[in-house]
C-alpha positions in Angstrom: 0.0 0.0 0.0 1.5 3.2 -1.0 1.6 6.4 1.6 -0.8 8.1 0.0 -3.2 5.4 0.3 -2.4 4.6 3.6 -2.8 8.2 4.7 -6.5 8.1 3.2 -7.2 4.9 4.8 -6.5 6.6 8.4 -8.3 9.6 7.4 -11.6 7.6 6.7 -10.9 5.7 10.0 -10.4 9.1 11.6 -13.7 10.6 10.6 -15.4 7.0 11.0 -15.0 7.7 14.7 -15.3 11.1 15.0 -19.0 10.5 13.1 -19.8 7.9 15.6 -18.8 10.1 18.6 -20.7 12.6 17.5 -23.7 10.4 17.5 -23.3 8.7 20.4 -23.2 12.5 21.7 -26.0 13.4 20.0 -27.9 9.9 21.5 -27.1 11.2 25.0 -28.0 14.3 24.5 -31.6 13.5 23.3 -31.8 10.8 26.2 -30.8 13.6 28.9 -33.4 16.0 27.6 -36.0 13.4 27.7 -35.4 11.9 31.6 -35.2 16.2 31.8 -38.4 16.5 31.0 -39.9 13.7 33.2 -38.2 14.7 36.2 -39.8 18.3 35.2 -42.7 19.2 37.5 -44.0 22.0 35.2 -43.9 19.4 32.1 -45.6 16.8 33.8 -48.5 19.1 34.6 -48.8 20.4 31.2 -49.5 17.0 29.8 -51.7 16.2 32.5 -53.6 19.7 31.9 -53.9 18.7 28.1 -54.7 15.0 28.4 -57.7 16.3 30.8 -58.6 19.1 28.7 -59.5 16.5 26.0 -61.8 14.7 27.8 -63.4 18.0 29.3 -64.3 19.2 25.9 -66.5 16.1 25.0 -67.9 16.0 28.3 -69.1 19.8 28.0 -70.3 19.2 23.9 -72.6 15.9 25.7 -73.7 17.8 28.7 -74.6 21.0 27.3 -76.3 20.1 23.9 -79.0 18.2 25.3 -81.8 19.0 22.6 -79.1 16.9 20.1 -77.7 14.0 21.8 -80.9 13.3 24.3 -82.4 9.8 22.6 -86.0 11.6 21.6 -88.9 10.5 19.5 -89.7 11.4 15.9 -93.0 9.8 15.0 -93.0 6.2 15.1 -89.0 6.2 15.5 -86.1 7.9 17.3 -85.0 11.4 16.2 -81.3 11.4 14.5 -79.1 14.4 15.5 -80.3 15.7 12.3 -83.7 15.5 13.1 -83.1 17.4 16.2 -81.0 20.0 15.0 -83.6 20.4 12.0 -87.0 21.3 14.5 -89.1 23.9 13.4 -91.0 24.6 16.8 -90.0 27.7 18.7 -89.2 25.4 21.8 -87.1 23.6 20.3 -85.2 25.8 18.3 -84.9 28.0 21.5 -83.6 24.9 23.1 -80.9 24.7 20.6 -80.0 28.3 20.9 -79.9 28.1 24.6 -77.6 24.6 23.9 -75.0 26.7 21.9 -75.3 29.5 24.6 -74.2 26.8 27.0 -71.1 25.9 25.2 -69.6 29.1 24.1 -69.8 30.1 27.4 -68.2 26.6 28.8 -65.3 27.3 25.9 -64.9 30.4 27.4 -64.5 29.2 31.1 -62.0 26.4 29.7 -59.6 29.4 28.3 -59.6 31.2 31.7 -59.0 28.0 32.9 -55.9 26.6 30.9 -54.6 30.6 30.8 -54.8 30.3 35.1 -53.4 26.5 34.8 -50.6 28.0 32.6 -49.8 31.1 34.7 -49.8 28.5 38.2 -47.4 26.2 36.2 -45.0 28.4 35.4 -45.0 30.9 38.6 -45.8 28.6 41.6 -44.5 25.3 42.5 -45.9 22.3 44.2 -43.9 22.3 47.4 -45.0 19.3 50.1 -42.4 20.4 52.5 -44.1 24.2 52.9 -47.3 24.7 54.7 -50.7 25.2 52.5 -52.1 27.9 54.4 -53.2 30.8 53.3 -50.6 33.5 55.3 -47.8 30.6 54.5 -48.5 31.3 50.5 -49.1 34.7 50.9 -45.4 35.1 52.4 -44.4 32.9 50.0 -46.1 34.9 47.0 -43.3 38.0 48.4 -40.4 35.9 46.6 -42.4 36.1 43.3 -42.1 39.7 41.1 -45.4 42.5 41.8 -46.5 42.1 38.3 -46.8 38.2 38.4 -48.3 37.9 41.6 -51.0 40.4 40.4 -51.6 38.4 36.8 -51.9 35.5 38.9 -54.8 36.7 41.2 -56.3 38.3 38.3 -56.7 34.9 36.1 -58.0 33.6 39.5 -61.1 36.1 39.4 -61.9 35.8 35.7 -61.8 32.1 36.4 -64.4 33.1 39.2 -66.6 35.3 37.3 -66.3 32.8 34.2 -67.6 29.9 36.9 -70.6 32.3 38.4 -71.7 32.6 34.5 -71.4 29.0 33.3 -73.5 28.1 36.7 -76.3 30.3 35.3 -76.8 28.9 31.9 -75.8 25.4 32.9 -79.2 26.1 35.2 -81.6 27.9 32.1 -80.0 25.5 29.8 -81.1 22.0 31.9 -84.5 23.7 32.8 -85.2 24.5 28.9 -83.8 21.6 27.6 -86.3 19.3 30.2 -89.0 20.8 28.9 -87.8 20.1 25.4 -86.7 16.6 26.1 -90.0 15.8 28.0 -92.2 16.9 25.3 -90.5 14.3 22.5 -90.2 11.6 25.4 -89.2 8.2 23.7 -88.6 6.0 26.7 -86.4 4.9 29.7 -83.3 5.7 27.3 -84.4 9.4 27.0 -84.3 9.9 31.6 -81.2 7.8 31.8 -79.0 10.1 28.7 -80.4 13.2 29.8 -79.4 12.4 33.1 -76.3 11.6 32.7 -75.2 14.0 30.1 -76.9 16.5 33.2 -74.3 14.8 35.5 -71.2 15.5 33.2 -72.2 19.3 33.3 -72.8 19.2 37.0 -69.9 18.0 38.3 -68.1 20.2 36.1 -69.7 23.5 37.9 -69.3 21.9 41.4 -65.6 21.2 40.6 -64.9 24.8 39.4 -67.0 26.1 42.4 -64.6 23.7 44.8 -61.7 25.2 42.9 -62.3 29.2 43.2 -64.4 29.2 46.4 -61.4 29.7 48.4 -59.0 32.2 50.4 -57.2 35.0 48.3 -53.3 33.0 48.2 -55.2 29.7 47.9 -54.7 28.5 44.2 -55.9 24.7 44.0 -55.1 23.1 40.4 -58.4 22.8 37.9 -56.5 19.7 36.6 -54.7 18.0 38.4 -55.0 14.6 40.4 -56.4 15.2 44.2 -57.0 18.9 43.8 -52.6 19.7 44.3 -52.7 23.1 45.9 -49.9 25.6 44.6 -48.3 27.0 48.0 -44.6 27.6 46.6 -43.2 30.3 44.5 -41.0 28.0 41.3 -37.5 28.9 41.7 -36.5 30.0 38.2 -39.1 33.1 39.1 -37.8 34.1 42.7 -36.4 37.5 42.5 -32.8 37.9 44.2 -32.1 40.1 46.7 -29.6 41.4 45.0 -31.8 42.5 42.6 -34.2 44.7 45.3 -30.4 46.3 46.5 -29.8 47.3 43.0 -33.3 48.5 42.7 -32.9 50.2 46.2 -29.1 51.6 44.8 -30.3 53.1 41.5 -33.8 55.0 42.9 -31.1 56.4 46.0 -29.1 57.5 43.1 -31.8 59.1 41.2 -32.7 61.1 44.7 -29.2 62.3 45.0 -29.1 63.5 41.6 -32.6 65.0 41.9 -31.1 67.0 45.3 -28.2 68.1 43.8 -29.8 69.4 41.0 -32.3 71.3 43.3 -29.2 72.6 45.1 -27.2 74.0 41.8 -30.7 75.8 40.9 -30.9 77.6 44.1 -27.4 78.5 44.3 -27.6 79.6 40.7 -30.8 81.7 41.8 -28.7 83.2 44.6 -26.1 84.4 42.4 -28.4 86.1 39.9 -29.8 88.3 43.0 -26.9 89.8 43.9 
């Protein structure tokens, strides 16, 4: 083999295992960012939030059109959702109205809700070593910047209000929708649908009314598994001491210079009167 050819040969070999280092780098890598994100509190919660949210959506589309998914008779047979949808009677097409009502405003209280999940996620932590109460979170909510602290306790009351309002139609909605249902009554199918498409929306409103009905710095999760209270502040949004100092240092500064200023004026002004 002549020199050149042996100097290629080691050349190939060279970047044969500088390719598969890099791989096996790149292998670790992806593995490290993976067990990252399953030791990661905040991810965990997400994917719980979104796996939930999933299953809330069809719960609130079966509980709140009733008019539509309610087993109801058509003649001689059972009314399709077509059939349903397609009613001519003011009732009924009232009903439907009231229906949709229902689940714009339910889409409505699901934003708040994921925006407030989102903003607990990514401001508080889930601390088990802290106490729960609500002076214990309020202290802890001094760690955590004015401005977030204040968004935070804002989502909570639009979540509120949001709860307050779904209440309300979930209420006209299942007393319309009754009357609807009960005037096209098919059978035992028609008590045990509505009923349980009833129960889907009702738990719903008790479990935001268990989640909101609570003291000012008590935030309990609208997702999570055995109703996790946030009582922690997450460290990557603790602000230093060092920061307040700085904060402290630059608005004494500003005074100073404010003073000084003040004090070259009137000296000035002294001057010019004699």
């Amino acid at each position: 083999m002549s020199e050149q050819e042996l100097i290629s040969t080691n050349n190939d070999i060279e970047l044969g295992i500088i390719q598969t280092n890099t791989e096996i780098i790149k292998t670790q890598s992806i593995m490290d960012i993976i067990n990252e994100k399953r030791n990661d509190q905040d991810f965990q919660q997400r994917i719980n939030v979104a796996t939930t949210l999933v299953l809330e959506i069809y719960r609130v589309l079966m509980g709140a059109f009733l008019i539509l998914f309610v087993p109801q008779k058509c003649g001689e047979d059972i009314c399709s959702i077509i059939d349903n949808i397609e009613r001519n009677d003011m009732l009924s097409r009232c009903g439907i109205y009231v229906n949709s009502i229902t689940v714009i405003a339910f889409f409505f209280l699901y934003f708040v809700e994921v925006k407030r999940e989102n903003k607990l996620i990514n401001y508080l932590e889930v601390n088990r070593f802290t106490p729960v109460d609500n002076n214990s979170v309020g202290n802890a909510l001094l760690k955590l910047a004015p401005e977030k602290k204040q968004t935070i306790l804002y989502y909570d009351e639009y979540y509120r209000t949001s709860g307050y309002i779904c209440t309300a139609t979930f209420i006209i909605n299942a007393i319309i929708s009754s009357i609807v249902v009960y005037s096209n009554y098919l059978d035992s199918k028609t008590v045990s649908v509505y009923l349980t498409n009833l129960l889907f929306m009702g738990l719903k409103v008790t479990d935001v009314y268990s989640t909101v009905n609570t003291k000012t710095n008590v935030f309990y999760s609208a997702y999570l598994k055995n109703k996790i209270q946030f009582n922690d502040v997450d460290p990557d949004k603790i602000i230093s001491h060092d920061d307040d100092d700085k904060i402290e240092d630059d608005d004494k500064i500003e005074d100073d210079d404010k003073i000084q200023h003040d004090v070259n004026i009137q000296h000035d002004d002294k001057i010019e009167d004699v």
